[in-house]
DRENZAFI-678436 format. One line per field, with one value per atom (N, C-alpha, C): residue in three letters; x, y, z; residue number from 1. Coordinates in steps of 0.02 Angstrom, whole numbers. Layout:
BEGIN
residuo [Ala, ...]
x [X, ...]
y [Y, ...]
z [Z, ...]
num [NUM, ...]
This chain:
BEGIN
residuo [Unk, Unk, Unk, Unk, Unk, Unk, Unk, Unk, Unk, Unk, Unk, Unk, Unk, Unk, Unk, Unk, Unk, Unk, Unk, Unk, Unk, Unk, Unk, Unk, Unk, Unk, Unk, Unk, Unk, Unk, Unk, Unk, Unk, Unk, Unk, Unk, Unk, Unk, Unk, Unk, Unk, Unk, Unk, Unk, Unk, Unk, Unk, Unk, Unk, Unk, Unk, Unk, Unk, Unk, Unk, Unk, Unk, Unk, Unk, Unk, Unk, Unk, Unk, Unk, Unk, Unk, Unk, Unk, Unk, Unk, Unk, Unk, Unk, Unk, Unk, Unk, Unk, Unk, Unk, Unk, Unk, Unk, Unk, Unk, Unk, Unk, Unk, Unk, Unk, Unk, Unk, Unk, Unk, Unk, Unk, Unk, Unk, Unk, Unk, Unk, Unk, Unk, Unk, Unk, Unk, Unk, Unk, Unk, Unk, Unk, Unk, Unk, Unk, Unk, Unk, Unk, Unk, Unk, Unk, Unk, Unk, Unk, Unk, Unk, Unk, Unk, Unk, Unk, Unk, Unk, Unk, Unk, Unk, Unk, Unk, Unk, Unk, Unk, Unk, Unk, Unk, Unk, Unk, Unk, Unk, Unk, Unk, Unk, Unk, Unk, Unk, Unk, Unk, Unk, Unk, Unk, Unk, Unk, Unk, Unk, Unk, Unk, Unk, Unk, Unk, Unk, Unk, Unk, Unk, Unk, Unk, Unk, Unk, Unk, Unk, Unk, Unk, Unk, Unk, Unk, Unk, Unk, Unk, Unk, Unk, Unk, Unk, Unk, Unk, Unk, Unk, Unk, Unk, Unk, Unk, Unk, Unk, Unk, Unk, Unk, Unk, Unk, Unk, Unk, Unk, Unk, Unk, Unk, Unk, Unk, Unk, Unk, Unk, Unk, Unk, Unk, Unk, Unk, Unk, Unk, Unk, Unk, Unk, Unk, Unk, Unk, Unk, Unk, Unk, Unk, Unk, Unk, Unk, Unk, Unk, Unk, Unk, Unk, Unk, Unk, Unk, Unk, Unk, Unk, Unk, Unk, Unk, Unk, Unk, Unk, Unk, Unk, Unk, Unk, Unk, Unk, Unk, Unk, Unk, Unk, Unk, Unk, Unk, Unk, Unk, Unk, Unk, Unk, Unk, Unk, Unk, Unk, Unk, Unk, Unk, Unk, Unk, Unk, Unk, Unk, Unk, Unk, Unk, Unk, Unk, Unk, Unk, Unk, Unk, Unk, Unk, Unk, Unk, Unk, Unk, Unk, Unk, Unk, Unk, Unk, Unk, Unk, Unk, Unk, Unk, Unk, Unk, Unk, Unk, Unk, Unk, Unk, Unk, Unk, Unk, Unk, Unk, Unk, Unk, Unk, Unk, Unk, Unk, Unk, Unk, Unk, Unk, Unk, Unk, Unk, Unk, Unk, Unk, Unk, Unk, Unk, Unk, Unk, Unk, Unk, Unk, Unk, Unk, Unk, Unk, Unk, Unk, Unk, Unk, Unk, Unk, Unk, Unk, Unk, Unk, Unk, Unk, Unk, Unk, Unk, Unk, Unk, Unk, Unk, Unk, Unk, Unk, Unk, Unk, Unk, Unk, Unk, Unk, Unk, Unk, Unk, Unk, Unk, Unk, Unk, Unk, Unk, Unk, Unk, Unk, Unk, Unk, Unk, Unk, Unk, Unk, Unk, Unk, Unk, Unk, Unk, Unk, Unk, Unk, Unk, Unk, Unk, Unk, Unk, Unk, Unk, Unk, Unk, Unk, Unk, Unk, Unk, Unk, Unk, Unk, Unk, Unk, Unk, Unk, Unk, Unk, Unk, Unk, Unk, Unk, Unk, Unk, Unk, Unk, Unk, Unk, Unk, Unk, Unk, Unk, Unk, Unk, Unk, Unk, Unk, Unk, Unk, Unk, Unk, Unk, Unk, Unk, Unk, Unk, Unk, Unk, Unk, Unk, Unk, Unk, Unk, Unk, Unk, Unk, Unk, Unk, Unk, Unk, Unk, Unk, Unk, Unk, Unk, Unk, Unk, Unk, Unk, Unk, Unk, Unk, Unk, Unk, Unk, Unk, Unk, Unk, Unk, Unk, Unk, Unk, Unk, Unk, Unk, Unk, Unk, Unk, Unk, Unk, Unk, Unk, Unk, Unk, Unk, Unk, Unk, Unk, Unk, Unk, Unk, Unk, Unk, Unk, Unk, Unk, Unk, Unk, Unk, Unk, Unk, Unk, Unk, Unk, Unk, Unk, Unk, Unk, Unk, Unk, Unk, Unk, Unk, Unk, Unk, Unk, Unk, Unk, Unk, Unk, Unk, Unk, Unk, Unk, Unk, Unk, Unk, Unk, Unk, Unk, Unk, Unk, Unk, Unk, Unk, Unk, Unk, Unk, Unk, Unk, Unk, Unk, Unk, Unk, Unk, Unk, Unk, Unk, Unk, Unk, Unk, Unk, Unk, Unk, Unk, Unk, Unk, Unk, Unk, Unk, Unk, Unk, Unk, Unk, Unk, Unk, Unk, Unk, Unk, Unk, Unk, Unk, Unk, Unk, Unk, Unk, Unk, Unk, Unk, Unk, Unk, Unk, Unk, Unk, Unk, Unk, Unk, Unk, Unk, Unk, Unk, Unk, Unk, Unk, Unk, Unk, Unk, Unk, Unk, Unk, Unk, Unk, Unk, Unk, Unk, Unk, Unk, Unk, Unk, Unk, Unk, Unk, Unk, Unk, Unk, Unk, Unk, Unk, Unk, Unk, Unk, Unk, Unk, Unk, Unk, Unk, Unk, Unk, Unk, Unk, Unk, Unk, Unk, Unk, Unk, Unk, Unk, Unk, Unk, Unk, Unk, Unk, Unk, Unk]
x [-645, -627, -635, -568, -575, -581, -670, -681, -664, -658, -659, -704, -754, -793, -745, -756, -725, -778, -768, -819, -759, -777, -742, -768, -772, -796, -742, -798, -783, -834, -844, -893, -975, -984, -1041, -1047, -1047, -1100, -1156, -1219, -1270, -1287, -1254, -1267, -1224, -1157, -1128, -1130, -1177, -1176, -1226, -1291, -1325, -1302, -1256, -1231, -1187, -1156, -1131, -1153, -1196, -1271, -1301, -1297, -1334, -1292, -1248, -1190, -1180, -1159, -1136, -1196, -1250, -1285, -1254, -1214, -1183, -1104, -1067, -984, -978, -936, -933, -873, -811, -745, -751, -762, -772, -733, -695, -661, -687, -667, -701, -634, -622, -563, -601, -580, -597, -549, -588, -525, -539, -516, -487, -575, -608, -677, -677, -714, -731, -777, -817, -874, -859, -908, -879, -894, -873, -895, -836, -790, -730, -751, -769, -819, -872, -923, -987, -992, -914, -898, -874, -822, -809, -867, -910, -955, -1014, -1026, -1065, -1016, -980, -934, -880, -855, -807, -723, -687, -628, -626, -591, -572, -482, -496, -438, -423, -411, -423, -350, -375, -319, -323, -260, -266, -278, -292, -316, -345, -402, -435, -384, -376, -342, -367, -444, -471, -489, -555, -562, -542, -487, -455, -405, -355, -312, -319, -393, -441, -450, -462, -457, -390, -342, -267, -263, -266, -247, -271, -342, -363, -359, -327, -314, -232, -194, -118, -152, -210, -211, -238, -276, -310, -282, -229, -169, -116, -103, -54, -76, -172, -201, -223, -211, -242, -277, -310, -388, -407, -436, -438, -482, -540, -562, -598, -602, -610, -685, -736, -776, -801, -818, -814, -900, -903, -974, -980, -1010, -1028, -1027, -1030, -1042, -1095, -1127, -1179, -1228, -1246, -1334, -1354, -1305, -1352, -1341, -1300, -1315, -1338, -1381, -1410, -1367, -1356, -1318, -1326, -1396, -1452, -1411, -1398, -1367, -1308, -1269, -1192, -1220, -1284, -1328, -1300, -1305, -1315, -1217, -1183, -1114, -1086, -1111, -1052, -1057, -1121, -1121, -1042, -1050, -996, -945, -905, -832, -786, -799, -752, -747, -790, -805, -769, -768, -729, -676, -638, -585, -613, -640, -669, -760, -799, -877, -921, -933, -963, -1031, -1034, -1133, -1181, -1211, -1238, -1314, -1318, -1371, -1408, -1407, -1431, -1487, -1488, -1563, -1623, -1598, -1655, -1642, -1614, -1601, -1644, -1725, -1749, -1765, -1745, -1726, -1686, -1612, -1566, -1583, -1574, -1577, -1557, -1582, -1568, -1496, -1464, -1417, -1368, -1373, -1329, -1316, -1377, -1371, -1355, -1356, -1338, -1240, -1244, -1170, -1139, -1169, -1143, -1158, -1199, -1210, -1116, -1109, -1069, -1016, -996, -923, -926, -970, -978, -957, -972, -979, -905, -858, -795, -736, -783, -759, -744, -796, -821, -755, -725, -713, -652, -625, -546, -542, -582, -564, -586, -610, -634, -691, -738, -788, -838, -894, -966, -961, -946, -944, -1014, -1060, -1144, -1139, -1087, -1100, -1037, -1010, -930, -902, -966, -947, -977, -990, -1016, -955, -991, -914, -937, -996, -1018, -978, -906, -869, -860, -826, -784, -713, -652, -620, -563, -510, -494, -413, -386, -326, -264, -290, -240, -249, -311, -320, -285, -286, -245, -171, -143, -85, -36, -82, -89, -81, -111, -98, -84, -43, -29, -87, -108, -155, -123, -123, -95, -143, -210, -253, -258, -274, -305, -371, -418, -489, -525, -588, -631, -604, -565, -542, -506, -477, -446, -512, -575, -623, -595, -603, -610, -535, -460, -400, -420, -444, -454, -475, -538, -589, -530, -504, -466, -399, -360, -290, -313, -380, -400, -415, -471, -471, -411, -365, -310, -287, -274, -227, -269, -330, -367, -383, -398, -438, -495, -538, -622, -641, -694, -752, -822, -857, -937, -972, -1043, -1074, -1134, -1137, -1218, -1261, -1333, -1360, -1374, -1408, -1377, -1455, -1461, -1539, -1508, -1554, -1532, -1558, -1540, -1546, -1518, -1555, -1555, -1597, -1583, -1619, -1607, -1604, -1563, -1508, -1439, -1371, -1333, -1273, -1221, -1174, -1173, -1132, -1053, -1005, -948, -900, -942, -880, -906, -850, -851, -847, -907, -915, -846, -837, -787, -712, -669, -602, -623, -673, -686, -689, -728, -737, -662, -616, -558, -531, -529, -466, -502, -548, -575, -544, -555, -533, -441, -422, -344, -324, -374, -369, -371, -437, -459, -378, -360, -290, -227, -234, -154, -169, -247, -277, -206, -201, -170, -122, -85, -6, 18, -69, -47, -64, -32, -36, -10]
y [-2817, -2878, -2869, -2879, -2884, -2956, -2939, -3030, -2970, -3054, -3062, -3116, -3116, -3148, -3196, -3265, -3288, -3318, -3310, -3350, -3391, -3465, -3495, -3510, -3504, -3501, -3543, -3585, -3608, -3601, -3563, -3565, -3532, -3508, -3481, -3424, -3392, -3329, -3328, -3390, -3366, -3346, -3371, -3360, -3318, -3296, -3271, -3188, -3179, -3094, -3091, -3140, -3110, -3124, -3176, -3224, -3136, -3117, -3063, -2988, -2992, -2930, -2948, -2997, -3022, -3024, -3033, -3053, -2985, -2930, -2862, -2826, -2855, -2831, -2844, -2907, -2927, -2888, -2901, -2898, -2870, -2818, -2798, -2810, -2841, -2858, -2937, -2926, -2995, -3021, -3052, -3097, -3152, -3156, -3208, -3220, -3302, -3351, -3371, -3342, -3372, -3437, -3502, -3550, -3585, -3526, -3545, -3559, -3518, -3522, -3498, -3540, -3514, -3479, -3457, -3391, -3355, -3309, -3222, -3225, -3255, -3262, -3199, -3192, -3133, -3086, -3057, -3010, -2981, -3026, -3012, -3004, -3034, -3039, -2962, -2952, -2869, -2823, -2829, -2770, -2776, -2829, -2827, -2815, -2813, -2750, -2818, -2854, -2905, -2893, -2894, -2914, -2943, -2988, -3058, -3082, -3111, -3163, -3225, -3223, -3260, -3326, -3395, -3414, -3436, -3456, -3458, -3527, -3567, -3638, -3674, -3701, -3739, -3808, -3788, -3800, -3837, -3843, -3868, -3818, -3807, -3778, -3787, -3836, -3841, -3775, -3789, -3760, -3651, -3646, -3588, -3562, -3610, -3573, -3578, -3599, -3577, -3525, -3518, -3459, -3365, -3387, -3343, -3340, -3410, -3382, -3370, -3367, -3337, -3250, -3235, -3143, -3120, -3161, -3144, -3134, -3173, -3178, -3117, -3117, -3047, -2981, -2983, -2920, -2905, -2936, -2924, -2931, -3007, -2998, -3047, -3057, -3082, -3150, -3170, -3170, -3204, -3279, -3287, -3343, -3304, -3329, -3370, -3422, -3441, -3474, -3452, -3485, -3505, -3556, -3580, -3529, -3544, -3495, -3521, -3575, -3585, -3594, -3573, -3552, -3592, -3641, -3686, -3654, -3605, -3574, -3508, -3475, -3425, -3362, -3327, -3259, -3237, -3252, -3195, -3255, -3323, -3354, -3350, -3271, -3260, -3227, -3222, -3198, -3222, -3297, -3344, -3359, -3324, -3345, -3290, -3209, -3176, -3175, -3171, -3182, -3252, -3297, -3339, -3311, -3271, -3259, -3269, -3245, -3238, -3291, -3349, -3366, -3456, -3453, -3519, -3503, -3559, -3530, -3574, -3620, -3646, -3661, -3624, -3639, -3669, -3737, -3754, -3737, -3742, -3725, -3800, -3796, -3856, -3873, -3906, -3899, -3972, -4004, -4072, -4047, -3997, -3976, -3968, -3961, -3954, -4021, -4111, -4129, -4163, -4158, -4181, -4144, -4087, -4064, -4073, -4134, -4127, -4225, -4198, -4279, -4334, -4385, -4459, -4484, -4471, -4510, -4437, -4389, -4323, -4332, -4348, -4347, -4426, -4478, -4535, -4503, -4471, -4482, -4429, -4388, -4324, -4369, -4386, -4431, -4472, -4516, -4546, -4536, -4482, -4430, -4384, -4367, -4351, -4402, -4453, -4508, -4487, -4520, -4539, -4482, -4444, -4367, -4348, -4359, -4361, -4417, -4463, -4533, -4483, -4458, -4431, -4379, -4315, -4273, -4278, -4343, -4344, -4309, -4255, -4240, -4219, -4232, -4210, -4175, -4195, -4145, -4170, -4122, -4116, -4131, -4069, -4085, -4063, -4113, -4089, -4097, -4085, -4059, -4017, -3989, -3875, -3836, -3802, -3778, -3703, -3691, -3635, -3622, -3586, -3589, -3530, -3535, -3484, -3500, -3453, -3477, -3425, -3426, -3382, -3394, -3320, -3301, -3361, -3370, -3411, -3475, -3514, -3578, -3583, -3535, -3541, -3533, -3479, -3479, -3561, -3591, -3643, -3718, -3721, -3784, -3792, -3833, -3824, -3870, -3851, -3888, -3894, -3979, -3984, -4019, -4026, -4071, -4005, -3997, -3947, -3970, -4010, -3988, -4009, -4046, -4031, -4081, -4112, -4160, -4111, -4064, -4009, -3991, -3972, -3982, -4016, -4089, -4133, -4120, -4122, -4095, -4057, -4003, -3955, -3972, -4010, -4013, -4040, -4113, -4164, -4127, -4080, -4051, -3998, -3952, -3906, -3937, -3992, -4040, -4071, -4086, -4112, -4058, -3988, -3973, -3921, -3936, -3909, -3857, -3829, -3755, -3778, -3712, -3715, -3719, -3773, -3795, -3796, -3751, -3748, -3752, -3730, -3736, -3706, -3665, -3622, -3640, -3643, -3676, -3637, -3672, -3644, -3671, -3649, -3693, -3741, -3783, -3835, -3793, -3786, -3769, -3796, -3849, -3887, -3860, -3848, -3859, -3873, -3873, -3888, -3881, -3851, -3836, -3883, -3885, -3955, -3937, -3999, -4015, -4022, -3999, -3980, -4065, -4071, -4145, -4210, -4236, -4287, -4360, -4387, -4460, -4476, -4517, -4558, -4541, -4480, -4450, -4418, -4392, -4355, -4409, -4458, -4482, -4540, -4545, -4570, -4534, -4478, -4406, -4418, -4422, -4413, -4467, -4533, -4588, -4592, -4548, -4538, -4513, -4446, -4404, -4433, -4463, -4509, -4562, -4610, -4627, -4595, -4545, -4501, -4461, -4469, -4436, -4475, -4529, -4585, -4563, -4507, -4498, -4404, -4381, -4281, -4292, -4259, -4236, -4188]
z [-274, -308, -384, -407, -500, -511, -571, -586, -649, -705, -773, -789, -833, -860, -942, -929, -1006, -1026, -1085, -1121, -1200, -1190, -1225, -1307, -1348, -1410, -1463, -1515, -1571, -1598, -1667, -1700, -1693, -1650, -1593, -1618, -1685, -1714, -1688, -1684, -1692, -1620, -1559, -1478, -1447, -1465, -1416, -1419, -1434, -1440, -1379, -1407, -1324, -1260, -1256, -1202, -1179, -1212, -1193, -1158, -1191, -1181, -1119, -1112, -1045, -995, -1027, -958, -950, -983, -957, -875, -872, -821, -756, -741, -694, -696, -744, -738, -825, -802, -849, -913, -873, -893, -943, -1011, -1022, -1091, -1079, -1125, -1161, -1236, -1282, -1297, -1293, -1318, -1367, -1442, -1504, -1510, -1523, -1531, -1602, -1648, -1704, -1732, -1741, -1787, -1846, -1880, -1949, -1972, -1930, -1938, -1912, -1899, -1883, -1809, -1747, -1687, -1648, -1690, -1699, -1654, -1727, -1750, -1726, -1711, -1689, -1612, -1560, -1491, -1481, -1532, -1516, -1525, -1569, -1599, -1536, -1493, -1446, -1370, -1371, -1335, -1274, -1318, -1252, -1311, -1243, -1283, -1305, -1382, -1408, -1405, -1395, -1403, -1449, -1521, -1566, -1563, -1558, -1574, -1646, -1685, -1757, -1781, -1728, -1734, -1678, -1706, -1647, -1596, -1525, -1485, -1436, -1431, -1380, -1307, -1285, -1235, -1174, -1151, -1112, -1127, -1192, -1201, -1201, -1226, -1235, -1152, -1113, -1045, -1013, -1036, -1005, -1038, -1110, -1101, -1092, -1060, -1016, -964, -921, -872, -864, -907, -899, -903, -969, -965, -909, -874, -798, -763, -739, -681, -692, -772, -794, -785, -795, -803, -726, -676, -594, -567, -621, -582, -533, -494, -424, -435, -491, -505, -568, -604, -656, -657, -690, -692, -775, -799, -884, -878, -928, -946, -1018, -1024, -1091, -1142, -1241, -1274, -1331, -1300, -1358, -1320, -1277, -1277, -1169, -1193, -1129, -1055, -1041, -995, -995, -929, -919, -891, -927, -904, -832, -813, -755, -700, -703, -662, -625, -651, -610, -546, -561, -491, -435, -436, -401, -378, -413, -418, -381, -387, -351, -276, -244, -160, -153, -179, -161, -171, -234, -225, -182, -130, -66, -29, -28, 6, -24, -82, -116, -178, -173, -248, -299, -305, -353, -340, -393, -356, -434, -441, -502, -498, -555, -597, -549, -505, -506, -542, -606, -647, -614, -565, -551, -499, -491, -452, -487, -562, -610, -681, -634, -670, -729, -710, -755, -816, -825, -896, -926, -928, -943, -992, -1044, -1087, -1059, -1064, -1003, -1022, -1076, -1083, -1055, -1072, -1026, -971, -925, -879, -810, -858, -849, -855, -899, -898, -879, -837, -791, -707, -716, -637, -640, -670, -686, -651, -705, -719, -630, -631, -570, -494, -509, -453, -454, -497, -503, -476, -494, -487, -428, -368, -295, -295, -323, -273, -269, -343, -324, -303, -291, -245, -187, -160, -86, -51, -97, -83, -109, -106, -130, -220, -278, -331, -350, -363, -407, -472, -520, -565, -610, -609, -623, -699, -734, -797, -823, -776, -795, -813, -868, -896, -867, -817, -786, -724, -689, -634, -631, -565, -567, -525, -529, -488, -462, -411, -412, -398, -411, -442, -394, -326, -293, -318, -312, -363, -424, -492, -539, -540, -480, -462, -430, -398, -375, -394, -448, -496, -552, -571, -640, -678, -736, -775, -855, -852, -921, -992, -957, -1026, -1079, -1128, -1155, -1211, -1185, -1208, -1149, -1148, -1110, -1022, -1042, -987, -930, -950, -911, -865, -881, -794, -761, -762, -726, -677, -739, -706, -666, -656, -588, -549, -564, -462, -443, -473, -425, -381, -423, -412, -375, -374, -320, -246, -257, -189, -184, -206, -176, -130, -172, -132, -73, -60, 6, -22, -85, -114, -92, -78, -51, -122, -124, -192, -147, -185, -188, -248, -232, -296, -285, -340, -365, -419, -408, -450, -508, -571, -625, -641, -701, -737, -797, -798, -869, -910, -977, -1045, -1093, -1115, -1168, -1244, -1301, -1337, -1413, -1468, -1549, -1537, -1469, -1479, -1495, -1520, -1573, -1511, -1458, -1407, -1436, -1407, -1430, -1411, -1352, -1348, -1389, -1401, -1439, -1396, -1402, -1361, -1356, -1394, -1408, -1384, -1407, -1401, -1333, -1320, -1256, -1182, -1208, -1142, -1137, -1174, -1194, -1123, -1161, -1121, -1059, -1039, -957, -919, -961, -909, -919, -953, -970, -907, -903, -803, -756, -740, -695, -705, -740, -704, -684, -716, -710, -641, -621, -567, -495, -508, -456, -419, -481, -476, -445, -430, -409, -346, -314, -262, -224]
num [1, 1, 1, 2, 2, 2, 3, 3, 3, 4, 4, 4, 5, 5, 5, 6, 6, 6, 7, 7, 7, 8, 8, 8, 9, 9, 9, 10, 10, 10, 11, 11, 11, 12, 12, 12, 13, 13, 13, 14, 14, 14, 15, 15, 15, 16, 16, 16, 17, 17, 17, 18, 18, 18, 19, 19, 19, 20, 20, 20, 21, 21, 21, 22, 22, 22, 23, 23, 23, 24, 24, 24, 25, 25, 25, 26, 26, 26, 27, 27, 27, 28, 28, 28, 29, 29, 29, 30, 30, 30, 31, 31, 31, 32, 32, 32, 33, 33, 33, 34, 34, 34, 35, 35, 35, 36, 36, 36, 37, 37, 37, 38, 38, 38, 39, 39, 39, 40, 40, 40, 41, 41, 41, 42, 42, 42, 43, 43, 43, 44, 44, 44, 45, 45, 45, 46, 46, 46, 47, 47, 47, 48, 48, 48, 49, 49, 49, 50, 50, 50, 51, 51, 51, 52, 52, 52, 53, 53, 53, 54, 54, 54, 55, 55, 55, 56, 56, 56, 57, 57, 57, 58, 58, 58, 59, 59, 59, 60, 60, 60, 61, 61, 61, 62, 62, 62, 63, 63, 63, 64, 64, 64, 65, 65, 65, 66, 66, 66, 67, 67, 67, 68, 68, 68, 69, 69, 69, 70, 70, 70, 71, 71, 71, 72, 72, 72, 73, 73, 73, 74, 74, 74, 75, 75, 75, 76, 76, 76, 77, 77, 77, 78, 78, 78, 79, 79, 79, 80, 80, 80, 81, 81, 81, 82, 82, 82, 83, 83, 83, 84, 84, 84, 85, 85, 85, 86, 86, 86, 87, 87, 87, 88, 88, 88, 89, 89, 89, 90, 90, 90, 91, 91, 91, 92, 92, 92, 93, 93, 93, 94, 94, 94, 95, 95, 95, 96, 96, 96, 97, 97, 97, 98, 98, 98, 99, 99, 99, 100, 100, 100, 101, 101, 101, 102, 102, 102, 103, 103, 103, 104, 104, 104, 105, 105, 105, 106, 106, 106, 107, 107, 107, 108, 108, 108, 109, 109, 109, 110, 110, 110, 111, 111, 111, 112, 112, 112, 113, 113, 113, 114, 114, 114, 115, 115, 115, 116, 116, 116, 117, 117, 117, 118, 118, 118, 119, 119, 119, 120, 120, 120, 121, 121, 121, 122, 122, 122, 123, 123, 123, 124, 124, 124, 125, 125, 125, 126, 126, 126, 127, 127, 127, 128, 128, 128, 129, 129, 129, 130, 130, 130, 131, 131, 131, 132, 132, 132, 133, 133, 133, 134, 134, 134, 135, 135, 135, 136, 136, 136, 137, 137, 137, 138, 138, 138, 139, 139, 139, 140, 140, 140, 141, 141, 141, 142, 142, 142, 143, 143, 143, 144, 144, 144, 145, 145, 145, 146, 146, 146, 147, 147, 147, 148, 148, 148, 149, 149, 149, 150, 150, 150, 151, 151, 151, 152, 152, 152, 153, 153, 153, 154, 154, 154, 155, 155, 155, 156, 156, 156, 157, 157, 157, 158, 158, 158, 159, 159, 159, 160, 160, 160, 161, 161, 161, 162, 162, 162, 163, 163, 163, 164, 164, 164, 165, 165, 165, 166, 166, 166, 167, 167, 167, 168, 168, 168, 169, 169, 169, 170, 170, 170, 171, 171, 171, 172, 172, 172, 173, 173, 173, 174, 174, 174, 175, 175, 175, 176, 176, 176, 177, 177, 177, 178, 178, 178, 179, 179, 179, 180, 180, 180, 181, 181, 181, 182, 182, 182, 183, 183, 183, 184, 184, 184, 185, 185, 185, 186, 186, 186, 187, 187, 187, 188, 188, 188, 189, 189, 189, 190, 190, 190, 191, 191, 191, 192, 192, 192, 193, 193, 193, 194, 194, 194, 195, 195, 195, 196, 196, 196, 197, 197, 197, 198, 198, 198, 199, 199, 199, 200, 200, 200, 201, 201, 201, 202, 202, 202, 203, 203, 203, 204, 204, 204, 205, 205, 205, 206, 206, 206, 207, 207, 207, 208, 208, 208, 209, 209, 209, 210, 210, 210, 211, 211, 211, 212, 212, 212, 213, 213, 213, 214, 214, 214, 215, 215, 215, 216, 216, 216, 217, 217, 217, 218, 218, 218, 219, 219, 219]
């Protein structure tokens, strides 16, 4: 089985070199979607040994994981696993991710086993997003705004995904449970600490309930 590791980036000099270093112990194939940063996250992703992929303007990490997964699907890989690029997830955790491969096409981070590390209003509003989440794909989602997954080459072959920033998660569980892809989940650790959360209250949780109705109309 060919995985590819992505890692989605804006701005993330000061974390994504170890996020990388760490991750090479597991998988060694790893892609950085630069989306349009203004520090050297370039730079510092190649020199600690991952491909980059720079886009020339910030696009939104929706848009940052399409288009890693069009080079995944082109390059053969069976295989696409993405993890955060500023700090809050644990590298040593794809541990917990490759026994599953085979076994699901979509498998989320579930960080709600360790939810009392996770800030009350985070996690008030991952319970939430989550509930709603569960109502439209019809089953059990934990924690359905881990940007910790993986997924694989027939799932992406499979659906089309059109949000491009963070609302594009949510587009997947629902359009993967629709169309009967296997979803699981491996647990992940909370890691919270000084990181500058990338979504934006306001325009973000906009775009979610934009999904959640347009949710009405896939099938």
């Amino acid at each position: 089985m060919k995985s590819l590791l992505v890692i989605p980036a804006f701005n993330e000099e000061p974390t994504i070199a170890g996020i990388i270093k760490s991750s090479k112990a597991f998988i060694t194939d790893i892609l950085v979607v630069d989306d349009g940063s203004e520090d050297a996250t370039t730079l510092v992703s190649a020199v600690a040994g991952a491909m980059v992929h720079r886009l020339k303007e910030n696009k939104g990490k929706g848009a940052a994981l399409k288009e890693a997964f069009n080079y995944a699907l082109d390059a053969g890989y069976d295989r696409v696993i993405t993890i955060d690029s500023d700090g809050q997830h644990d590298p040593a955790d794809l541990a917990n991710f490759l026994p599953l491969l085979d076994k699901y096409d979509l498998i989320l981070g579930n960080r709600m086993g360790d939810r009392d590390n996770v800030p009350p209003l985070r996690r008030v509003a991952n319970l939430t997003s989550s509930f709603i989440i569960s109502v439209l794909a019809g089953q059990r989602i934990h924690d359905s705004q881990t940007g910790f997954r993986a997924y694989s080459a027939a799932l992406l072959r499979g659906i089309t995904l059109k949000s491009d920033r963070y609302d594009m998660e949510s587009e997947v569980i629902i359009k993967a449970a629709r169309k009967r892809f296997r979803i699981g989940h491996a647990k992940i650790r909370t890691i919270y600490a000084d990181e500058v959360s990338r979504f934006r209250n306001f325009k973000d949780s906009g775009r979610f309930l934009w999904v959640v109705l347009k949710s009405f109309f896939w099938w």
